[in-house]
MARRO-941889 format. One line per 3 residues: number of its first residue (from 0); their letters; for each residue x, y, z of N, C-alpha, C, O. Coordinates in nm, 2 decimals, always signed. Layout:
NUM> A> X Y Z X Y Z X Y Z X Y Z; ...
//
This chain:
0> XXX> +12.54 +20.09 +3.40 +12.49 +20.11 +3.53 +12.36 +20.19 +3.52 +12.37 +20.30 +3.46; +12.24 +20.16 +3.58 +12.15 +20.22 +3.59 +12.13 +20.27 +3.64 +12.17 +20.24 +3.75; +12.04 +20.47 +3.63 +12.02 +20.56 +3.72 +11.94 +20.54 +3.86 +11.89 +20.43 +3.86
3> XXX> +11.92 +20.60 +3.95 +11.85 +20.56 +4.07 +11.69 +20.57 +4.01 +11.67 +20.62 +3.90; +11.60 +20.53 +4.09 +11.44 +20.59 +4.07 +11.42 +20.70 +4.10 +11.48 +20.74 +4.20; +11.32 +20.81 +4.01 +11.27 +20.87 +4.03 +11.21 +20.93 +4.23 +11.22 +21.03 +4.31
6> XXX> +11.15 +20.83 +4.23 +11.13 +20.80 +4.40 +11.19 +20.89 +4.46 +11.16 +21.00 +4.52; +11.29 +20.80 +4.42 +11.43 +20.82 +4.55 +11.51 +20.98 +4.51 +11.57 +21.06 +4.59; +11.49 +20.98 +4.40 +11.56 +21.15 +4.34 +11.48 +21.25 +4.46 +11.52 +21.33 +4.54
9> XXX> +11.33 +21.19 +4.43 +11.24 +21.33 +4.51 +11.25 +21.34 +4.63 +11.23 +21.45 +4.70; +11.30 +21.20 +4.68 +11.30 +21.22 +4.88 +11.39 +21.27 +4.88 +11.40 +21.34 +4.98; +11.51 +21.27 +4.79 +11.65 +21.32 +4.82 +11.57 +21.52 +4.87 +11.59 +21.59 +4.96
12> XXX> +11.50 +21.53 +4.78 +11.52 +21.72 +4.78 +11.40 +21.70 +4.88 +11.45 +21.78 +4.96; +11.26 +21.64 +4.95 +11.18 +21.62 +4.99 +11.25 +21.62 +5.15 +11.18 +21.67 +5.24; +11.37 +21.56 +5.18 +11.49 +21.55 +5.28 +11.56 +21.65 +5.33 +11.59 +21.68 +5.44
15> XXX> +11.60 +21.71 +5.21 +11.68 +21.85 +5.24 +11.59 +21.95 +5.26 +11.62 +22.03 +5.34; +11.47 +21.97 +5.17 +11.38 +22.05 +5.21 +11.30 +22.08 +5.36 +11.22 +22.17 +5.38; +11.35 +21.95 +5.46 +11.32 +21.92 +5.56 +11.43 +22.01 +5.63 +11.40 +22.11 +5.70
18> XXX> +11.54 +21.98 +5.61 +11.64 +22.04 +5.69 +11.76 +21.95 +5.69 +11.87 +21.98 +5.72; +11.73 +21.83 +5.66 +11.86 +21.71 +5.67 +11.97 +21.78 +5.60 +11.97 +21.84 +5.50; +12.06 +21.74 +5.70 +12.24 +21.76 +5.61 +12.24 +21.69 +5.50 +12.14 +21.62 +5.47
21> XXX> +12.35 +21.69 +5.42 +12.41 +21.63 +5.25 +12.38 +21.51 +5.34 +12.27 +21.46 +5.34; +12.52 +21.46 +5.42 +12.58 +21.37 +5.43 +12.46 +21.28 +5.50 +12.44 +21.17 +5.46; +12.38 +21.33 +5.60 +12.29 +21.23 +5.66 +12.20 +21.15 +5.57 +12.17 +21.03 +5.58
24> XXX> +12.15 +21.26 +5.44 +12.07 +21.19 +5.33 +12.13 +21.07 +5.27 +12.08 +20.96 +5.28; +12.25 +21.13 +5.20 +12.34 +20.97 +5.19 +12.30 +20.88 +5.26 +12.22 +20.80 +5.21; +12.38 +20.86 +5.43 +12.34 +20.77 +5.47 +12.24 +20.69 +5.46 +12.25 +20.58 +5.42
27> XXX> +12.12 +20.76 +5.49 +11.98 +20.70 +5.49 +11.94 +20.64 +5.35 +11.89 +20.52 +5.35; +11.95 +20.68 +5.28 +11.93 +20.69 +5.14 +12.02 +20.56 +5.08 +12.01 +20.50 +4.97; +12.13 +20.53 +5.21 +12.22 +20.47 +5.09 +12.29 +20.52 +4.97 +12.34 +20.43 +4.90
30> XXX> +12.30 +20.64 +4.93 +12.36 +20.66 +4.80 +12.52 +20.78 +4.83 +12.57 +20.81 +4.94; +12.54 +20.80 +4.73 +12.68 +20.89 +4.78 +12.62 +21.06 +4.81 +12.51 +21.12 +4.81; +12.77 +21.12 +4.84 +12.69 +21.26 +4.89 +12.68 +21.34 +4.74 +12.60 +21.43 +4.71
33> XXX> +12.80 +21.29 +4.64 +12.81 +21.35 +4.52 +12.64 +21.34 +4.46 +12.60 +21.44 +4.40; +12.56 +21.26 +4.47 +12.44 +21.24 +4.41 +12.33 +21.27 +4.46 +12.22 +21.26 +4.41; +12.36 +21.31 +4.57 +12.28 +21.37 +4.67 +12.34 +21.53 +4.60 +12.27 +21.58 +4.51
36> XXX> +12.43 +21.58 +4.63 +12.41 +21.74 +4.58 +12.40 +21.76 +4.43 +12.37 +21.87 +4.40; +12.42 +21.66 +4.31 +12.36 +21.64 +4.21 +12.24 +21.67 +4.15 +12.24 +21.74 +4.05; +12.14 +21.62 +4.21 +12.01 +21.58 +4.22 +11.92 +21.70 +4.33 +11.80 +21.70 +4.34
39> XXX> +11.99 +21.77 +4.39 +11.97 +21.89 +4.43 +11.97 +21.98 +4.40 +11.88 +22.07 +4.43; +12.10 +22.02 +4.29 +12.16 +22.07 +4.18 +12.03 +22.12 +4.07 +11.97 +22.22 +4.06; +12.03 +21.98 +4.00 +11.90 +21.96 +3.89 +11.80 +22.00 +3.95 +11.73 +22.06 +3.87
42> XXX> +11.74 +22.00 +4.08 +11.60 +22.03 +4.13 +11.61 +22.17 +4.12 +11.51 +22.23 +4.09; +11.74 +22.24 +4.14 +11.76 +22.40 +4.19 +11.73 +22.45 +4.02 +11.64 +22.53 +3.98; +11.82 +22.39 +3.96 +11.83 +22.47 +3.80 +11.66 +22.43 +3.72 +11.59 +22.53 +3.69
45> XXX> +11.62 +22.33 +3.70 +11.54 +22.27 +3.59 +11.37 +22.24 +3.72 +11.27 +22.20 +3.67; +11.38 +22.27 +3.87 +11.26 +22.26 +3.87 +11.20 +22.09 +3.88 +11.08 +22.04 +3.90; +11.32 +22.04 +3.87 +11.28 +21.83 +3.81 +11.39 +21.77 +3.89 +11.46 +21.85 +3.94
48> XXX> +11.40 +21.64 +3.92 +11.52 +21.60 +3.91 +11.46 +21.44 +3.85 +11.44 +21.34 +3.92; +11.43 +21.45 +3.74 +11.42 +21.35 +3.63 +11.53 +21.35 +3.58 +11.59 +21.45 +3.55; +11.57 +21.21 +3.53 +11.69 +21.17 +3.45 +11.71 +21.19 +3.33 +11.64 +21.16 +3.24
51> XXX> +11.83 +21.27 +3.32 +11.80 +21.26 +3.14 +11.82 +21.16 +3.06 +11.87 +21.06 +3.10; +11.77 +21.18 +2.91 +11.76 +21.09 +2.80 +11.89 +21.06 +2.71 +11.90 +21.12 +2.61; +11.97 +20.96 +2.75 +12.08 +20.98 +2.66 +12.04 +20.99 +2.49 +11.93 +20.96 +2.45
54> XXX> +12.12 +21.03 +2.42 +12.05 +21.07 +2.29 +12.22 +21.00 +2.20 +12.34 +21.01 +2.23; +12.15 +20.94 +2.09 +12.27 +20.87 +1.97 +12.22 +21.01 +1.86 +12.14 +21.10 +1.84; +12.36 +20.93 +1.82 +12.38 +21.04 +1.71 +12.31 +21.00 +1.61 +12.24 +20.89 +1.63
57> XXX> +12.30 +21.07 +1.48 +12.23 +21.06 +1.34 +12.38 +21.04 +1.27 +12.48 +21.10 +1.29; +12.36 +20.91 +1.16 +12.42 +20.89 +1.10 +12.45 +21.02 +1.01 +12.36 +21.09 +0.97; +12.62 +21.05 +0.98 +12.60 +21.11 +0.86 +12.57 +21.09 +0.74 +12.58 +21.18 +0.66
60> XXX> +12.53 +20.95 +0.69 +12.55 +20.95 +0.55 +12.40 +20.87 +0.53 +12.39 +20.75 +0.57; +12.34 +20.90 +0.50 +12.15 +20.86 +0.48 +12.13 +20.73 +0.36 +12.21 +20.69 +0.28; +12.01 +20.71 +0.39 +11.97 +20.56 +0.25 +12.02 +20.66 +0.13 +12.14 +20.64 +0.12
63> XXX> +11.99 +20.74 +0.07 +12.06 +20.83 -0.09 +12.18 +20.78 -0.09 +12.23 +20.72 -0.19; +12.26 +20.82 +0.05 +12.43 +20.82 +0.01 +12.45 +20.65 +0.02 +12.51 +20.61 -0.08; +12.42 +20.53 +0.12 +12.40 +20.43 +0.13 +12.43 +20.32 +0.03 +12.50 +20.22 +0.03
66> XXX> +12.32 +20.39 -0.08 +12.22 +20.34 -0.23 +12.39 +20.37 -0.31 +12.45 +20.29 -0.38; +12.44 +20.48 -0.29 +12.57 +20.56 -0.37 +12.72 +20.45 -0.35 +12.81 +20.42 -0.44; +12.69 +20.40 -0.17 +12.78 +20.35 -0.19 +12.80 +20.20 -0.18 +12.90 +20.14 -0.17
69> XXX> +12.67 +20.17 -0.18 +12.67 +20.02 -0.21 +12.69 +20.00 -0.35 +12.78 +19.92 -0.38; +12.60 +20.06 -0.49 +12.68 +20.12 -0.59 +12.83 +20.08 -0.62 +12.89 +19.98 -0.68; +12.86 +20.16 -0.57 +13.01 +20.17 -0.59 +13.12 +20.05 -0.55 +13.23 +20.04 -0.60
72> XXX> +13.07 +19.99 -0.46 +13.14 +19.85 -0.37 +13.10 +19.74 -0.48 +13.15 +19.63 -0.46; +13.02 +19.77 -0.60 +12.98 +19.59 -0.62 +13.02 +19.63 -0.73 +13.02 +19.55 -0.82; +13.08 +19.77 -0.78 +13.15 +19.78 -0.92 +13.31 +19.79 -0.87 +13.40 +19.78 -0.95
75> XXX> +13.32 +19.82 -0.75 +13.46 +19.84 -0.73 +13.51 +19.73 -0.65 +13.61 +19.78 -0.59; +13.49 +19.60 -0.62 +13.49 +19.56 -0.48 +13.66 +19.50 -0.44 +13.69 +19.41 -0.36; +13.73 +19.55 -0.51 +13.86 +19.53 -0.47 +13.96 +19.68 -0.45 +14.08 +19.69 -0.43
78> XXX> +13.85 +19.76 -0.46 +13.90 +19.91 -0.40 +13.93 +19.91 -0.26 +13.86 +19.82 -0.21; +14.00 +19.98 -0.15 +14.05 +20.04 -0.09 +13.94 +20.12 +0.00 +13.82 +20.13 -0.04; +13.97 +20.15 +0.06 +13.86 +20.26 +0.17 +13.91 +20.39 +0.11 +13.81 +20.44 +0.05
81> XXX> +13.98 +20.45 +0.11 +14.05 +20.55 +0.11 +13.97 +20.56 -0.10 +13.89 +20.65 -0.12; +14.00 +20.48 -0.19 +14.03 +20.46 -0.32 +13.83 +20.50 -0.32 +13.77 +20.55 -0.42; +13.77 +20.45 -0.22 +13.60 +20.45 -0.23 +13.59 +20.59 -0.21 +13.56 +20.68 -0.29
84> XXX> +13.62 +20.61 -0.07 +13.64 +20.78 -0.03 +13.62 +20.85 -0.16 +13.52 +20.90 -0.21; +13.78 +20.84 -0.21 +13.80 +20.95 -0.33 +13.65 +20.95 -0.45 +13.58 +21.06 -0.47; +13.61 +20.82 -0.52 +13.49 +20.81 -0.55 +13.38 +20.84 -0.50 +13.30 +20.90 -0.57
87> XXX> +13.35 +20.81 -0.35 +13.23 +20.90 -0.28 +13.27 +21.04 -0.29 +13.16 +21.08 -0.33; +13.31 +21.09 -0.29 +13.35 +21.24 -0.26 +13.32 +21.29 -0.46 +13.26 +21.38 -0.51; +13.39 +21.21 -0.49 +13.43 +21.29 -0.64 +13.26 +21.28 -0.70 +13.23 +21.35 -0.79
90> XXX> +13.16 +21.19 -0.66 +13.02 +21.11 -0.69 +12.91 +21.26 -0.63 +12.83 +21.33 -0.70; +12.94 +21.26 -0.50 +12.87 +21.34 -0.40 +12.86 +21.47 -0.41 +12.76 +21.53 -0.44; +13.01 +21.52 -0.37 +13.07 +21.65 -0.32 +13.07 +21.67 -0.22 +13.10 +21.79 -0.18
93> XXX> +13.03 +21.56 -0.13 +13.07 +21.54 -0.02 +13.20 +21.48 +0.07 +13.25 +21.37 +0.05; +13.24 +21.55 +0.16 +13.35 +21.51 +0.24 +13.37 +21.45 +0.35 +13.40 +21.53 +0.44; +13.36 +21.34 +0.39 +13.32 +21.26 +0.50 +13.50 +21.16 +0.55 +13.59 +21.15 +0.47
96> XXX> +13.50 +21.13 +0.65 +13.66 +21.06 +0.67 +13.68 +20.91 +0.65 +13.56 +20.89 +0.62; +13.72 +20.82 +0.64 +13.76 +20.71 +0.63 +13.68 +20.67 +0.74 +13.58 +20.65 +0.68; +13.66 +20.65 +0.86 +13.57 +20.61 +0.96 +13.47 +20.61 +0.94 +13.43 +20.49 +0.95
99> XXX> +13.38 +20.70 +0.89 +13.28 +20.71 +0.85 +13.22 +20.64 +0.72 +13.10 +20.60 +0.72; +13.31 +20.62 +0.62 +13.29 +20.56 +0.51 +13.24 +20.38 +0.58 +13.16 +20.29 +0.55; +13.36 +20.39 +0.68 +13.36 +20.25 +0.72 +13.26 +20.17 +0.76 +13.23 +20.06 +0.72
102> XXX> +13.22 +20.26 +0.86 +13.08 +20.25 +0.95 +12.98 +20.22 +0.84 +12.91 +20.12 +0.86; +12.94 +20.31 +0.72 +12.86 +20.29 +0.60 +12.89 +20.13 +0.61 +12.82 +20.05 +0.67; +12.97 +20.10 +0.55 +13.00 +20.03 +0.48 +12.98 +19.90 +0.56 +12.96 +19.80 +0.48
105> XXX> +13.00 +19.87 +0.68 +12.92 +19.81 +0.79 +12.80 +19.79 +0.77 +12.75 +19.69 +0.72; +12.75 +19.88 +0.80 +12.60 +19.90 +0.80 +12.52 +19.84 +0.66 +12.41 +19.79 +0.66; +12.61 +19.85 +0.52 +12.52 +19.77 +0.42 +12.57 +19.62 +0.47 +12.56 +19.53 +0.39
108> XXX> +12.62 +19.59 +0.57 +12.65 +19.46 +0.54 +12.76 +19.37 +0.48 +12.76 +19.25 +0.47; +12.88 +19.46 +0.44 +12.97 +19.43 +0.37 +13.08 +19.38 +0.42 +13.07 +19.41 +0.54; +13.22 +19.31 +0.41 +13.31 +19.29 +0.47 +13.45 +19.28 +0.41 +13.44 +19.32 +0.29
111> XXX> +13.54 +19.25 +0.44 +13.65 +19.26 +0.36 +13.74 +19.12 +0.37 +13.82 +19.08 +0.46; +13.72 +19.08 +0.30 +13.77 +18.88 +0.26 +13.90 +18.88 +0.15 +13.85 +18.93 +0.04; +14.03 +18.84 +0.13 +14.07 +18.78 +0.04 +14.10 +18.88 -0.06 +14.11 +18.86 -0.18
114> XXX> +14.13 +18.98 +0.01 +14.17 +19.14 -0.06 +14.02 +19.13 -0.16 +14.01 +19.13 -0.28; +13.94 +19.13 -0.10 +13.79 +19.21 -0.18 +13.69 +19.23 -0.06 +13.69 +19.19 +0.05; +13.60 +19.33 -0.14 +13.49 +19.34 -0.06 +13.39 +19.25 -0.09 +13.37 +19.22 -0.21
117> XXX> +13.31 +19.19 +0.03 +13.19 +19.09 -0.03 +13.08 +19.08 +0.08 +13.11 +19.04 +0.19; +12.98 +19.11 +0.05 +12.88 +19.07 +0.17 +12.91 +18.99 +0.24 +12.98 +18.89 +0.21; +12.84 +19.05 +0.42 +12.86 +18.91 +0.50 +12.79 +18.76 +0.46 +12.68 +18.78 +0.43
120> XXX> +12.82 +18.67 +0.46 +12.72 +18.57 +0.47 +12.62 +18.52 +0.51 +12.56 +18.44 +0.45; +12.59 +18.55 +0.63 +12.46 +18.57 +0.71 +12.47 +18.44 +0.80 +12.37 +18.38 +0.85; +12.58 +18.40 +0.81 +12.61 +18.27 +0.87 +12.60 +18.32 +1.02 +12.62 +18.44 +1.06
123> XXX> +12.55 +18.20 +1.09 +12.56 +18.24 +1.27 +12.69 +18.26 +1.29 +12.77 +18.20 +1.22; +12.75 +18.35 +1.42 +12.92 +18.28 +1.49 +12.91 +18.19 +1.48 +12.83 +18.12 +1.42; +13.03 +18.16 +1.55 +13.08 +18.00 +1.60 +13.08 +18.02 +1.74 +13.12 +18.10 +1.82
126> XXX> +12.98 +17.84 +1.73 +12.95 +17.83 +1.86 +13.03 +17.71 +1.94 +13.13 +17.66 +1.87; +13.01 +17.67 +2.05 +13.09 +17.59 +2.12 +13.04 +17.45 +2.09 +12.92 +17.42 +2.12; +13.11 +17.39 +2.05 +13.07 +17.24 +2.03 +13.04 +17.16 +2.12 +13.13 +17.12 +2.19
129> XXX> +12.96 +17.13 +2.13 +12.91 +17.03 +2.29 +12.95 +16.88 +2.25 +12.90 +16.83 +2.15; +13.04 +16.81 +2.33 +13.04 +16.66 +2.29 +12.94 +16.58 +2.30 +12.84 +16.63 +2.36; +12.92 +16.47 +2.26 +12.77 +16.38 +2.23 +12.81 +16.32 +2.32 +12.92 +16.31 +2.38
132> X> +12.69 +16.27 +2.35 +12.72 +16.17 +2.51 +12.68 +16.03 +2.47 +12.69 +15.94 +2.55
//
């Protein structure tokens, strides 16, 4: 769901700075009263009521560790996640969880086929077969 506009954030406090009630801004406005005192909220504390920037995380484990454990998948590739773990860790001296390894391990591209590990194939999905006419 998308935040409202900027615009509209400023009439919200441009409104009350007027003297309008919560609730009448709502109406006019169309929006709820919760975001209406929100957005009043943010103007009181920060001076703005600009949206914030959602922000992603940083991988923990970088191209070095990557390089470490792609490595280790094409000499091990009938190892275990847990069995890689112990080798990343014993390799590194780093301690990282099974999730994490996982997500790596994702991320080079790899998958798990036929009790081994093996690159994906780079094949499209499967698509829906259209009958010929």
């Amino acid at each position: 769901m998308a935040g409202y506009s900027q615009d509209l954030r400023e009439r919200v406090v441009r409104l009350r700075s007027s003297g309008e009630r919560l609730r009448r801004i709502a109406e006019v406005l169309d929006i709820s009263v919760s975001s209406v005192k929100r957005y009043l909220k943010r103007h009181q504390e920060t001076g703005s009521v600009a949206a914030t920037v959602a922000r992603r995380m940083v991988p923990m484990l970088g191209i070095a560790d990557l390089a470490v454990i792609e490595g280790q998948w094409q000499a091990h590739n009938d190892w275990t996640l847990r069995q890689h773990l112990a080798l990343f860790s014993e390799q590194t001296g780093r301690l990282v969880s099974v999730s994490t390894l996982g997500r790596a391990v994702a991320r080079l591209g790899w998958t798990r086929k036929k009790r081994q590990w093996v690159p994906k194939s780079g094949t499209p999905g499967h698509g829906v077969l259209l009958p010929s006419c």
